[in-house]
N, C-alpha and C positions, 0 to 999 in steps of 0.2 A: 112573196115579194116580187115585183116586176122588175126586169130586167132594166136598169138606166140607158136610155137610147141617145146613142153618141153621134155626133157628125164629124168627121176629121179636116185640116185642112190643112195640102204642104204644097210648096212647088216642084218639088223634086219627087217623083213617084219612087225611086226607091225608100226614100224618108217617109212617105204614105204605105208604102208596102208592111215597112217594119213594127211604125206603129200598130198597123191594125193587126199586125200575128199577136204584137202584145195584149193588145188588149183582149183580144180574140178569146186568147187561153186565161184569163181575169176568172178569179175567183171571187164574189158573187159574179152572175152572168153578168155581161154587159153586151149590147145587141148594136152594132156597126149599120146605122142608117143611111146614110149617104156619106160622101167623100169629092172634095173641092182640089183643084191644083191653082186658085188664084182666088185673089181679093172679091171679084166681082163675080164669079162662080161661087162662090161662098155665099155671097148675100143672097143672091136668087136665089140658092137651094133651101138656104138657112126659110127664106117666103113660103115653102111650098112644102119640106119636110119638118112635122115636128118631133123637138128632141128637148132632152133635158140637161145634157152637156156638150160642149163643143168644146174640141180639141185641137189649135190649131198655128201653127207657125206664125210667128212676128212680121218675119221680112216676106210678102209674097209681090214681087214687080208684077204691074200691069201692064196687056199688051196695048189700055186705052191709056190714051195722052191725060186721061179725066180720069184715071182709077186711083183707088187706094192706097195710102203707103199706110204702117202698121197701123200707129195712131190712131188716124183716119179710118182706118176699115174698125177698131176696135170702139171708135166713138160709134158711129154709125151700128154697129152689133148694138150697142147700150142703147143708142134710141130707139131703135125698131123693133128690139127683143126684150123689154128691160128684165123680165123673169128668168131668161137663160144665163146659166153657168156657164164659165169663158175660162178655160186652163191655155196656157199659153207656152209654146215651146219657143226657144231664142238662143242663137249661141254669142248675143250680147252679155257683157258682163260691166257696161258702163253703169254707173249708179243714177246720174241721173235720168237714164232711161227706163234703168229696172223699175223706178222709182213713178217714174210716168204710166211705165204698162200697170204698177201694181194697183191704179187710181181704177181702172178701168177692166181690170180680169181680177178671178177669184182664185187662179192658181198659176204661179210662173215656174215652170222647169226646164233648167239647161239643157240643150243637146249634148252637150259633156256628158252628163250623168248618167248614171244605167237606166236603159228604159224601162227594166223591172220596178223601176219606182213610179212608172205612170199608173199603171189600173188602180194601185192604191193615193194617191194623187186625183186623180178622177173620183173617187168613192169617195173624197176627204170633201171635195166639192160638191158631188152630186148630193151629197147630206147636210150644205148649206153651210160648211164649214169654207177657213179658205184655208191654201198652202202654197210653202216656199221652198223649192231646190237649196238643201243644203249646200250646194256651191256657191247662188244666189245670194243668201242669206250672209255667208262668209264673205262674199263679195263686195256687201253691205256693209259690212263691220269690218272690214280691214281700208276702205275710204273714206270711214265714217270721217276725217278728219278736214279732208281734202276740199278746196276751190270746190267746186262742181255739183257737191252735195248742195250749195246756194241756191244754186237755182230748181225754179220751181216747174212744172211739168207741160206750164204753157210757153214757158222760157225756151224750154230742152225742145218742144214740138218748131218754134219759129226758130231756131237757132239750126236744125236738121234740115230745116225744109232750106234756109235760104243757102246752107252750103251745098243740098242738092241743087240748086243753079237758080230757084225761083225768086223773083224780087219781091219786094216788102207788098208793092198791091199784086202781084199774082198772090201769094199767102194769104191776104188779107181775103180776096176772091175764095181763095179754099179754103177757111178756115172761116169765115162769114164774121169777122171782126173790121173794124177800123183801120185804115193805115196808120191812123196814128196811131191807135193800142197796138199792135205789131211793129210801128218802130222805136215805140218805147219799150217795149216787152226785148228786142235785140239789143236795145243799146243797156239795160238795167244788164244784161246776163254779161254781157262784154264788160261790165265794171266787175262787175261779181269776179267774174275771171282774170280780170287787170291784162285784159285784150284791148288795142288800142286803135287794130285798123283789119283790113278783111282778110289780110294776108294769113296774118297770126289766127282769126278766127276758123278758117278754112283747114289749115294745121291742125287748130286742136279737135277739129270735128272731125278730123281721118284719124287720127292718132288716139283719140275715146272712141270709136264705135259708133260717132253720129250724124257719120257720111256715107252714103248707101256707093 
């Protein structure tokens, strides 16, 4: 059996150091192809090396004014790759984000959690299966109750972006929708939440996890 060929991606090189010891020592082999420290170094590599998993950080900031935030690099991975496996590491733990990444990767695990749980994690997806970070998971089910779980994953994407400082047509610009589906999409998520002005929405996006 062929060794599953990985591509890693983190911004922080000691976080890219650690995962690939882990994986490294992975029992079945698993063979460390290349390795990205940003959004846009990711995609290029991801063009030119092929692989059958990628492993790689949510939050990576770009030094381009035009690059990536997670979402965004993980929509873009799904159109231009659609056959590659996507495990996802995060040390969010909002729901409606979890909830967002999970539309779009085959596997979400915490940075919390022991990294001993990645090579099998990777093997759970590299075999067409998908999986979820038991912290993740608990995450899930101890909000299941709450505001937030309402909103839906295009809600949680316009709702991050405009508290990162962009207005309804910049979003609309990067995300290739309507201004008015984006500021219907803010204002539906602002009832849901029984938010009433941008003050209080700003708040709740630093106070959940969906303010970078």
């Amino acid at each position: 059996m062929n060794a599953l060929r990985i591509v890693l991606a983190d911004d922080h090189a000691v976080v890219l150091a650690g995962v690939r010891a882990v994986l490294e020592r992975a029992e079945p082999p698993i063979e460390i192809v290349g390795a990205a420290q940003g959004a846009e170094e990711l995609i290029a590599l991801l063009d030119r090396v092929p692989c059958d998993v990628l492993v790689t950080d949510f939050s990576m900031p770009s030094p381009s004014d035009h690059g990536q935030d997670g979402l965004r690099m993980l929509q873009t991975i799904r159109r231009t790759h659609p056959l590659l496996r996507v495990v996802v590491l995060t040390m969010l733990d909002n729901p409606s984000i979890l909830r967002a990444i999970r539309e779009m990767a085959h596997g979400l695990i915490s940075k919390r959690s022991d990294l001993r749980e990645l090579p099998a994690a990777v093997a759970v997806v590299g075999a067409g299966r998908s999986y979820l970070s038991p912290i993740l998971q608990a995450a899930l089910e101890s909000e299941s109750g709450r505001p937030e779980t309402a909103l839906t994953a295009r809600e949680t994407e316009v709702i991050r972006l405009f508290a990162d400082g962009h207005s309804v047509s910049d979003i609309a610009r990067r995300l290739n929708r309507s201004v008015k589906t984006i500021s219907h999409q803010k204002a539906d998520a602002m009832r849901k939440l029984g938010i009433d002005n941008h003050s209080q929405l700003y708040a709740y996006a630093r106070d959940h996890g969906l303010k970078s």
